[in-house]
C-alpha positions in Angstrom: 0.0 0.0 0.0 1.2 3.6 -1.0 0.9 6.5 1.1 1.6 9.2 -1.8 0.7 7.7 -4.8 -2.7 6.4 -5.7 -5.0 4.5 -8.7 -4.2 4.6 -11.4 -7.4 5.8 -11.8 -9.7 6.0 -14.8 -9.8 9.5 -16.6 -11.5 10.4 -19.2 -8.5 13.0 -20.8 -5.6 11.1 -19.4 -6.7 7.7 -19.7 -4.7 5.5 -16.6 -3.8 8.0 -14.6 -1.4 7.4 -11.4 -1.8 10.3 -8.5 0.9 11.9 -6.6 -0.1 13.4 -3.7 2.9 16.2 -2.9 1.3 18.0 0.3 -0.6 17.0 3.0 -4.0 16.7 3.2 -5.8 20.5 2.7 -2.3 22.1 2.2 -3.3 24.5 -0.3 -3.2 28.7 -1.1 -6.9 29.0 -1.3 -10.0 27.2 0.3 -12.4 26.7 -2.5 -16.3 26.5 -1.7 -16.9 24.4 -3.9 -13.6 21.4 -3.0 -14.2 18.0 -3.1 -11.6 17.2 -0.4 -12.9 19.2 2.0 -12.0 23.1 3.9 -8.1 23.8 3.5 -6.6 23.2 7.2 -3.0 24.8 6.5 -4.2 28.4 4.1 -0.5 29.1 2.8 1.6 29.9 0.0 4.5 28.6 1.7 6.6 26.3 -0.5 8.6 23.7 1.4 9.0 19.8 0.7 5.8 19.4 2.8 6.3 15.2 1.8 10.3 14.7 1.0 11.3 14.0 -2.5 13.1 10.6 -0.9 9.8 9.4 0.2 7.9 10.0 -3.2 10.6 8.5 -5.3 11.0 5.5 -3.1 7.3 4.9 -3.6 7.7 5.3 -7.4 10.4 3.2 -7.7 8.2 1.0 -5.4 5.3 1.0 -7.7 7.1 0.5 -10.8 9.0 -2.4 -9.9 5.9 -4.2 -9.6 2.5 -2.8 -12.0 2.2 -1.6 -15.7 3.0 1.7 -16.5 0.1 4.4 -16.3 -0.7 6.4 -19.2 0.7 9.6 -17.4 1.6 10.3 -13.9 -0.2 13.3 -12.2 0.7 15.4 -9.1 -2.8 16.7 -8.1 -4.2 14.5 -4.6 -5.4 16.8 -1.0 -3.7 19.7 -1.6 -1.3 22.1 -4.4 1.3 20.3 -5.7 3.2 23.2 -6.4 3.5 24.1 -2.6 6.1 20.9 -2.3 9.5 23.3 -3.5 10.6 19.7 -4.8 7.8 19.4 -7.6 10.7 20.3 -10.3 13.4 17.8 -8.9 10.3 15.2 -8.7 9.3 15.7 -12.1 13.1 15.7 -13.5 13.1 11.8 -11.7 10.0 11.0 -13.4 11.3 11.7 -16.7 14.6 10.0 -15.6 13.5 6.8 -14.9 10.4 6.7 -17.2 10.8 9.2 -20.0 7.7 7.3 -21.9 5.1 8.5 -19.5 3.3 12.0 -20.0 3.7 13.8 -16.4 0.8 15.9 -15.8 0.3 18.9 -12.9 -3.4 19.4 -11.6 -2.8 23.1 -9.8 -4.7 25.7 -9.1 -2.0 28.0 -10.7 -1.7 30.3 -8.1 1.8 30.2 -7.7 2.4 30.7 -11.1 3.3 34.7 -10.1 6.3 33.3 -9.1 9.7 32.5 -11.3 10.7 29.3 -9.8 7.4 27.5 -9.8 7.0 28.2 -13.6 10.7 26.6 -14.4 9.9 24.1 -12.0 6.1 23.2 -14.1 7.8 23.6 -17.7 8.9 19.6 -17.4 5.7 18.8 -16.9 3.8 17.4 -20.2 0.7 18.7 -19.3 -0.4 21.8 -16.8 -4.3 22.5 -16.2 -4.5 24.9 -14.4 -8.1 26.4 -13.2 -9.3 29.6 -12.8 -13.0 30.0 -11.4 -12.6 34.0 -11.1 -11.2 37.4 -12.7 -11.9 39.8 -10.3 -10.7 40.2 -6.8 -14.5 40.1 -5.1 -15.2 36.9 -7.2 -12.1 35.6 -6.2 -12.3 36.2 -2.7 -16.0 35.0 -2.8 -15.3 32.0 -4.7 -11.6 30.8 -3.9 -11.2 32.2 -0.5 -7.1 32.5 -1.3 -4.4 33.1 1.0 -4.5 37.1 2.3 -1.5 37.9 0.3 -2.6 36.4 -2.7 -3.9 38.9 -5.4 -5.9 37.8 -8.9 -4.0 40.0 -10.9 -1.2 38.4 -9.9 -2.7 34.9 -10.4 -3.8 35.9 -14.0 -0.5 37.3 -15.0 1.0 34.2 -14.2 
């Protein structure tokens, strides 16, 4: 059994899809009302390795000793992946040890305002992000972010 990593799962635009869940659960920048996982419990922008690279590649390596590879790999799970400040390092093992499988990033794009996080997500195959407001009322309304965080910032990045 695998503490970060779940499915594959079925998915109608990724086809086999194996999770990677980089933060704890409802680690996220903003506290949506409409989440399926429930009220954020940590609100922050904070990026640290909230679940150590070491413990997410010895699950990978793990799980691919022993089952099929997915049809991509994607960090999404109980929280924003690109909180974790290893999401780039992660994704560059991916792609070392199974450069045949699309990586995907599920985020809510947030941290995109910020240099390092958009290096970090250009290894990925795939990035959907979502964006449910653009302006600050609807997005305070709707996303209930982080205080610091602004939409023009999200939008611009």
């Amino acid at each position: 059994m695998f503490k970060y990593l779940f499915g594959p799962v079925p998915s109608r635009r990724l086809g086999m899809s194996l999770g990677v869940d980089l933060v704890p659960k409802k680690v996220c920048s903003l506290d949506c009302v409409y989440c399926e996982v429930g009220k954020t419990t940590k609100l922050t922008t904070q990026r640290m390795e909230y679940i150590p690279y070491e413990k997410i590649t010895r699950e990978l390596n793990e799980y691919f000793a022993t089952n099929p590879d997915p049809d991509y790999i994607t960090f999404s799970g109980y929280g924003e992946p690109t909180l974790n400040s290893a999401l780039g390092k992660i994704i560059g093992f991916i792609k070392s040890i199974k450069p045949n499988i699309p990586v995907a990033v599920l985020t809510n794009g947030t941290l995109f305002y910020l240099p390092d996080v958009r290096q970090e997500i250009l290894q990925a195959d795939l990035v959907l992000p979502s964006l449910d407001a653009a302006s600050q009322i609807a997005f305070e309304k709707i996303n209930r972010p982080y205080p610091e965080l602004q939409i023009n910032d999200y939008i611009d990045g």
